[in-house]
C-alpha positions as CSV (number, residue, x, y, z in Angstrom):
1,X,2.4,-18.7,-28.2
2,X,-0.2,-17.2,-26.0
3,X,-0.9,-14.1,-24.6
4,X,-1.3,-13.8,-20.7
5,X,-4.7,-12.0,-21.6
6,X,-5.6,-15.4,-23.4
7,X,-4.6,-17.7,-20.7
8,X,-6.5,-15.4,-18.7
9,X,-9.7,-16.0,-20.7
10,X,-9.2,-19.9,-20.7
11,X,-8.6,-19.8,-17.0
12,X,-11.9,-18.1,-16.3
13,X,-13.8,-20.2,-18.8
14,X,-12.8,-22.9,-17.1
15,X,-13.0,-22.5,-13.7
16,X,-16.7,-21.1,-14.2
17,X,-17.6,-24.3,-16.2
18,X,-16.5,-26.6,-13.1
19,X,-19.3,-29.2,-12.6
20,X,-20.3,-29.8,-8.5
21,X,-22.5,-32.6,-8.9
22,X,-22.0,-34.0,-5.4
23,X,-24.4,-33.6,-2.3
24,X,-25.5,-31.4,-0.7
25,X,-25.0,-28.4,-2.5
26,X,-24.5,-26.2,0.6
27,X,-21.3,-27.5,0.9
28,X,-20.5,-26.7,-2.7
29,X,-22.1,-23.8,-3.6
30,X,-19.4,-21.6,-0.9
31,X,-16.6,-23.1,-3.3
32,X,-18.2,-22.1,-6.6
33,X,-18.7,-18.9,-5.1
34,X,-15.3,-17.6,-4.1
35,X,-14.4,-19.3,-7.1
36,X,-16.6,-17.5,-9.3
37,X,-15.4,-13.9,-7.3
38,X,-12.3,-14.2,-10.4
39,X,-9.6,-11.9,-9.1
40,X,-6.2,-12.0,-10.9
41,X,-5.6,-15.4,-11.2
42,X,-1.9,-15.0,-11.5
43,X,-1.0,-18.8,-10.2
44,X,-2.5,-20.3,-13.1
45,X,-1.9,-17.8,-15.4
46,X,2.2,-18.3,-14.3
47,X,2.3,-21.8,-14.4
48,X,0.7,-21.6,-18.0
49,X,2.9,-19.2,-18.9
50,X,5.9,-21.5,-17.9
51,X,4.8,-24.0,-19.7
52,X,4.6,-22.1,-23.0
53,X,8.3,-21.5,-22.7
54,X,8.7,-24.7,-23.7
55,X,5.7,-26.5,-25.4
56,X,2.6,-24.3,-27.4
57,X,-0.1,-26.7,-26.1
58,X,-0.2,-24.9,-22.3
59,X,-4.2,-25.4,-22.1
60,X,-3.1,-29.5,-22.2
61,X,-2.4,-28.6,-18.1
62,X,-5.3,-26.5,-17.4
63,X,-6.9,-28.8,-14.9
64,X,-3.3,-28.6,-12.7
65,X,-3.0,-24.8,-12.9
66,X,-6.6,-24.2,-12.0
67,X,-6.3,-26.6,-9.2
68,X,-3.2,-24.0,-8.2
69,X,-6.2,-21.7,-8.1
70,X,-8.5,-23.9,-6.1
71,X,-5.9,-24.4,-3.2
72,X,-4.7,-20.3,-3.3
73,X,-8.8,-19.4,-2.7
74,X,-9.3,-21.9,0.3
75,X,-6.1,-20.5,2.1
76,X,-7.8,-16.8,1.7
77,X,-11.5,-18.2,2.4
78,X,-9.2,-19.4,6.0
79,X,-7.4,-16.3,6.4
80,X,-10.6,-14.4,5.9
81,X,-12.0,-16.2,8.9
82,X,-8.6,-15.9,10.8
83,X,-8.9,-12.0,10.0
84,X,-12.3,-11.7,10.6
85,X,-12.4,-10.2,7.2
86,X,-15.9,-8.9,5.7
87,X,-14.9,-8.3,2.3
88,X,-12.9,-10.2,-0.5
89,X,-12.7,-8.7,-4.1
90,X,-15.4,-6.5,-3.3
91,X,-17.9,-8.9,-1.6
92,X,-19.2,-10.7,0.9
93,X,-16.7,-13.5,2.6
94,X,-17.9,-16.7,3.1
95,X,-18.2,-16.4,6.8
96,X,-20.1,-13.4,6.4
97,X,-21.9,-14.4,3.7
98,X,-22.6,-18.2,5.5
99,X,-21.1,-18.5,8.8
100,X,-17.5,-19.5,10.1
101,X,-18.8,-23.5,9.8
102,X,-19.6,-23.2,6.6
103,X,-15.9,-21.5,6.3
104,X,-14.0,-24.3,7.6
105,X,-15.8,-27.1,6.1
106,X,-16.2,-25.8,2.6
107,X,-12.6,-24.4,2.5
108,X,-11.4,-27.9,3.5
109,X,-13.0,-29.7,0.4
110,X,-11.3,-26.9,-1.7
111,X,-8.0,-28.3,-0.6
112,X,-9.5,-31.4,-1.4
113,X,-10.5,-30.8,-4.6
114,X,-7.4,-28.9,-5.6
115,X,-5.6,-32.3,-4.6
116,X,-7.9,-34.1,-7.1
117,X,-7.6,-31.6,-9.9
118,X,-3.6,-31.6,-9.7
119,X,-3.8,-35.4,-10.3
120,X,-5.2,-35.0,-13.6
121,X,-1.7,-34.2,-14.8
122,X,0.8,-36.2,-17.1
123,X,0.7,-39.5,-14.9
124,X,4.6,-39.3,-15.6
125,X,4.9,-36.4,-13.7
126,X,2.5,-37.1,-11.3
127,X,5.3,-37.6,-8.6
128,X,7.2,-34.9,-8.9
129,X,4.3,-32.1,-9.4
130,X,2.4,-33.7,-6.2
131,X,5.7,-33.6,-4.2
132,X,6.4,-30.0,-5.0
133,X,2.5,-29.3,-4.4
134,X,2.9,-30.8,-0.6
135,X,5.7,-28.9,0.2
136,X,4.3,-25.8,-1.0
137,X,1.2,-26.5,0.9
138,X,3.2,-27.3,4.0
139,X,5.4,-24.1,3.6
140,X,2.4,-22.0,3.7
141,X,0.8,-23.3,6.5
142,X,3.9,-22.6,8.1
143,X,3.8,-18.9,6.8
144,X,0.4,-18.6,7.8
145,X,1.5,-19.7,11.9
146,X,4.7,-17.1,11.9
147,X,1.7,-14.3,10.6
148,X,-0.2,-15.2,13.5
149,X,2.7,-15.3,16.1
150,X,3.9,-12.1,15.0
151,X,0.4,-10.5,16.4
152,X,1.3,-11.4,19.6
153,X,5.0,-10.0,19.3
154,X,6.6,-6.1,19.5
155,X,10.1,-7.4,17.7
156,X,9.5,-8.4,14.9
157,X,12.6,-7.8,13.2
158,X,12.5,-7.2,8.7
159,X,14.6,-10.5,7.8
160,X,11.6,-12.3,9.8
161,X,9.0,-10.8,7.9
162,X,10.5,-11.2,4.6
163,X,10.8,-14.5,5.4
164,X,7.1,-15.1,6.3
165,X,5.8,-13.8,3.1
166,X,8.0,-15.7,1.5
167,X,6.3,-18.7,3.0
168,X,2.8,-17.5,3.0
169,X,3.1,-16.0,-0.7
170,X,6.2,-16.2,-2.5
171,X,6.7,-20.1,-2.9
172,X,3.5,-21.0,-4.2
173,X,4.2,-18.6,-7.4
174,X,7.6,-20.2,-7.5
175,X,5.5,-23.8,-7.4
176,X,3.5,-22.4,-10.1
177,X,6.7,-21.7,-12.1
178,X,8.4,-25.0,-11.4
179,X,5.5,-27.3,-12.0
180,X,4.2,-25.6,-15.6
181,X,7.9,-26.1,-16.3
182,X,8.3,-29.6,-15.0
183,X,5.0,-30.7,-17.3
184,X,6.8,-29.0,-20.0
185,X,9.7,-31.2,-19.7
186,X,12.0,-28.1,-19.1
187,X,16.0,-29.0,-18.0
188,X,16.0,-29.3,-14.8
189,X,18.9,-26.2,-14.1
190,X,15.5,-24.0,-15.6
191,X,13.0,-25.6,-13.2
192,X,15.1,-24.5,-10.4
193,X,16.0,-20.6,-12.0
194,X,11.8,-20.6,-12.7
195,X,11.7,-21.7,-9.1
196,X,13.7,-18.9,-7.8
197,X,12.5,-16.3,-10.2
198,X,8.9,-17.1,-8.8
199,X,9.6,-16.9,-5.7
200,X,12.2,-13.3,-5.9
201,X,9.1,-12.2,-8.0
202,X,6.2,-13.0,-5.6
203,X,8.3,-11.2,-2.4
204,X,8.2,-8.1,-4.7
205,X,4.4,-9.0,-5.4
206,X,3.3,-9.1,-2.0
207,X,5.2,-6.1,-1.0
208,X,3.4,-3.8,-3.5
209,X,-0.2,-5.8,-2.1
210,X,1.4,-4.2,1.7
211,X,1.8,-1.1,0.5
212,X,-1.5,-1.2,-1.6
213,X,-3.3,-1.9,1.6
214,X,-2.1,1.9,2.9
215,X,-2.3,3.4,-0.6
216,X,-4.6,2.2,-2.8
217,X,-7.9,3.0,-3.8
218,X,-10.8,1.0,-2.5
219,X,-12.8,0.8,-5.6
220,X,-9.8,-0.4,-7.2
221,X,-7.8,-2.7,-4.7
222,X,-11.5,-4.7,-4.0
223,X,-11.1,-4.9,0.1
224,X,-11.0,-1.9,2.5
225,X,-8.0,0.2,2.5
226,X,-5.8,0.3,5.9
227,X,-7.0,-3.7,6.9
228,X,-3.1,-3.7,8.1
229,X,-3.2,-1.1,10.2
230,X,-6.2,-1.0,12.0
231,X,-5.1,-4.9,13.1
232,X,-1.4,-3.9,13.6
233,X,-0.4,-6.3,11.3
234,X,3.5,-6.7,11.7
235,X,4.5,-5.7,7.9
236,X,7.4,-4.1,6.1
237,X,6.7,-0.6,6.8
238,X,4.8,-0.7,10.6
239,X,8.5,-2.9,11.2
240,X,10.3,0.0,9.7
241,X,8.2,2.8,10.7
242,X,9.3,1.5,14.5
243,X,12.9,1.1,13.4
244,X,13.3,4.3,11.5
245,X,11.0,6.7,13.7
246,X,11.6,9.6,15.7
247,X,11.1,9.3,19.8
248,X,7.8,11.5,19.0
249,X,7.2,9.1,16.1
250,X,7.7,6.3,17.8
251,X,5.7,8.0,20.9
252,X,2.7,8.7,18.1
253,X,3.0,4.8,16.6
254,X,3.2,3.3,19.6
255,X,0.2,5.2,21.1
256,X,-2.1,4.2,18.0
257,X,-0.9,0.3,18.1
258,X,-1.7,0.2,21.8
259,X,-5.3,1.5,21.5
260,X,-8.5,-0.5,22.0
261,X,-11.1,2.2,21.5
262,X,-10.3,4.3,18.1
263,X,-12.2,5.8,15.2
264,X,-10.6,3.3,12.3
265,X,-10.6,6.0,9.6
266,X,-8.9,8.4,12.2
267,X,-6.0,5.8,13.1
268,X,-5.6,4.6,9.4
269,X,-5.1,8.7,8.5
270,X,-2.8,8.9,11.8
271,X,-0.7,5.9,10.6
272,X,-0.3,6.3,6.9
273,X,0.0,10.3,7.5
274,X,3.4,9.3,9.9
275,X,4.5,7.0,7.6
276,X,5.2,10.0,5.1
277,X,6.6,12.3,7.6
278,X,9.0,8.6,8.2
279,X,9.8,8.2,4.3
280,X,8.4,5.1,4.6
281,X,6.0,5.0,1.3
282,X,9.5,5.6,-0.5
283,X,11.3,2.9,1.0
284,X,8.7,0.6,0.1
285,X,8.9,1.3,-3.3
286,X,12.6,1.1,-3.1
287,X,12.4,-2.4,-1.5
288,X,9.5,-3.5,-4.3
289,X,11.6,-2.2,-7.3
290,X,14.5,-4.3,-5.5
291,X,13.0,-7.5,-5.9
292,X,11.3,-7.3,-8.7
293,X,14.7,-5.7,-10.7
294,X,16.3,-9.4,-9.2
295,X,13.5,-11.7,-10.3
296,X,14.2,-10.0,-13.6
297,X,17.8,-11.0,-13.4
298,X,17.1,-14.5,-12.3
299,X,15.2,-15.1,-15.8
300,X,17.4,-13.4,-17.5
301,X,19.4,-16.6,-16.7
302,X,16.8,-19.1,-17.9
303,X,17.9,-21.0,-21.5
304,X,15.3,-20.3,-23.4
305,X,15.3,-17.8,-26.5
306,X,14.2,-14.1,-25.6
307,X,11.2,-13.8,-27.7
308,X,9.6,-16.7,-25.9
309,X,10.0,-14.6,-22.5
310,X,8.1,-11.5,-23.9
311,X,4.5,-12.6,-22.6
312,X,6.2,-14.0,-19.4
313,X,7.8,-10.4,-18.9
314,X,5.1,-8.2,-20.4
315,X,2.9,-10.3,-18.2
316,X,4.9,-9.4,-14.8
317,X,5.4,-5.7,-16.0
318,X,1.9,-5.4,-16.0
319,X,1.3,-7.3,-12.6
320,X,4.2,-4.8,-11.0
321,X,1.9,-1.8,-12.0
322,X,-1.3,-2.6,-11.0
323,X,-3.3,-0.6,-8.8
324,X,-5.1,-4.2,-7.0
């Protein structure tokens, strides 16, 4: 079997070998750029890994997981526009680097291209992976629209929000799951516990990326710390900061969400420093160690021999403490 460190390298090797041969190159050369950025890669790697719980030939689907890859970067180079975002990864975004046109256009053929690249799979299972694709496609758009509507809401309640990263994030790692186990001819009872432990595993994932946008380190995380809070974003702990607050810490949050005209690194200090005094770092964790203690539960259920779960487990272990 293979390592995730392995995958890893055969995923990279890849993706930097793609061939854009078609005209003009402006439109590709945004799209081998945010490819070539790297970043963790976990959608491949995850979908390989699901495969190799069943077969040991996992780079035989390289060209589907890596067109997981293609289709997760041209939702960020979108939401980097949305956001108005200037970096990713450490650099430049596209519409920074180019300009919002460039954005759009080039970040459309990526979806294109990530279509073309899934079809390259077993034409057997052709169906079924590009059904499960769509729908994953279509649930994250939806995520995407309940992000933005929550910007222009004050009530956003915790079930909601779950929910919407569970759209915008969570499924697409389930997909990943599913489809390397769907290539891999997996029963279909594991295919739908992969599914599931994908998606528990991915709400956990993009909890600990929240709380990594207060608490982590900038050299290390690859984006400016406190993005979330100088937009208001609606996430798990602004929603429970509100909900578990004081009047004066309500008073003090409320004050700092309403204001147009701030020093950024003085609100992100003010924010993060009364979301100590609220316990909210703590309850992040808490919620972050929840999920991730039920994903492992879910594949604990899966029938497949414990020894071919290690690199799957050792894999997430090491995703759960990662400091980016």
């Amino acid at each position: 079997m293979y390592t995730s460190h392995q995958i890893l390298e055969q995923v990279n090797n890849y993706i930097d070998h793609l061939a854009y041969d078609r005209k003009p190159a402006s439109l590709y050369a945004p799209i081998r750029y945010v490819l070539s950025l790297g970043g963790k890669r976990i959608r491949p790697v995850l979908m390989l890994l699901a495969y190799n719980l069943y077969k040991d030939d996992p780079l035989s689907i390289l060209p589907s997981a890596c067109a997981l890859e293609t289709y997760h970067n041209y939702t960020l180079l979108h939401d980097d526009l949305m956001d108005n975002a200037d970096l990713r990864r450490g650099h430049e975004t596209v519409h920074k680097r180019w300009d919002a046109n460039t954005a759009i256009l080039s970040g459309d053929s990526m979806l294109v291209l990530a279509y073309e690249r899934m079809a390259q799979c077993d034409p057997e299972k052709l169906k079924p992976v590009l059904d499960l694709f769509t729908e994953t496609a279509l649930e994250i758009g939806e995520g995407q629209q309940y992000d933005m509507d929550f910007e222009r809401r004050q009530d956003v309640t915790e079930e909601e929000y779950i929910e919407m990263i569970r759209l915008k994030t969570s499924v697409l790692l389930a997909c990943a799951m599913k489809m390397g186990a769907i290539l891999a001819d997996a029963p279909a009872a594991d295919t739908e516990r992969l599914y599931d432990y994908g998606e528990t595993f991915g709400l956990a994932f993009q909890l600990q990326d929240d709380y990594l946008d207060v608490y982590g380190d900038t050299k290390v995380f690859g984006k400016a710390i406190g993005g979330d809070i100088l937009c208001n974003k609606k996430t798990y702990m602004l929603i429970n900061a509100f909900n578990l607050a004081s009047p004066a810490q309500r008073e003090q949050l409320q004050h700092w969400v309403s204001r147009r005209d701030y020093d950024p690194q003085e609100k992100i200090a003010a924010v993060t420093a009364l979301y100590n005094e609220i316990g909210i770092d703590r309850l992040a964790q808490d919620k972050i160690r929840y999920y991730f203690e039920e994903s492992k539960k879910i594949l604990a259920s899966v029938k497949v021999p414990e020894e071919r779960k290690a690199q799957l487990i050792a894999y997430t272990d090491e995703m759960m403490q990662r400091e980016s």
